[in-house]
C-alpha angles and dihedrals in degrees: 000000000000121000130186103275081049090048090044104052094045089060098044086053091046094057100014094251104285086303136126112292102249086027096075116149118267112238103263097009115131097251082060099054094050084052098053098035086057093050108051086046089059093050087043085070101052092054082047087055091053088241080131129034098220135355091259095054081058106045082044089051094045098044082057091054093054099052097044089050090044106025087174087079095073098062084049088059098050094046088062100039090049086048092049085053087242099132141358131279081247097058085042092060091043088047090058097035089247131130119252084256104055091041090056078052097059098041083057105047084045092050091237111155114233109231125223117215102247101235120204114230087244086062093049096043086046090051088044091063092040091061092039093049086052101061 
């Protein structure tokens, strides 16, 4: 799932690694690598400690954090995973905490296109008897 480079990276990109807003580190750039490679040390050292029982229980841990200290970020989530046709505009919604509705409202004051799942006509005709079959 998730383990501690993942988690700290996340985190660095979230509040620009301690730095200067408008300074942040570029992704790959050295100062990033120093970042990251500081942080996952550190975190290294709480799974060490036995604080956390595995690298993933505390990215876990820590990606909770996160979300609950900057809710905002879950309707970032859900915005990229329903571009990248990952999941529905209802799990979307459901992702960020928002109605259907108000999620249709910020895919459209963002520009963002609303997909349409593409349905075979095997699936059609399938749905089609199942309803049928129903009356």
């Amino acid at each position: 799932m998730y383990n501690v480079g993942d988690c700290a990276r996340a985190a660095i990109a979230v509040v620009g690694g301690g730095t200067i807003p408008g300074r942040q580190p570029t992704v790959g750039s050295k100062r990033w690598m120093m970042l990251t490679g500081t942080l996952t040390q550190r975190m290294g050292l709480l799974v060490e400690r036995g604080v956390f029982e595995s690298e993933e229980s505390l990215a876990t841990s820590a990606y909770r954090s996160l979300l609950t200290l900057q809710p905002a970020l879950k309707l970032e989530i859900a915005l990229s995973l329903y571009q990248g046709e990952e999941i529905s505009l209802g799990r979307a919604a459901e992702m960020a905490g928002v109605s259907r509705e108000q999620m249709k409202e910020v895919l459209a004051a963002r520009g963002i296109e609303r997909k349409y799942p593409q349905r075979s006509q095997e699936q059609v005709d399938r749905d089609v008897r199942l309803l049928l079959e129903r009356r």
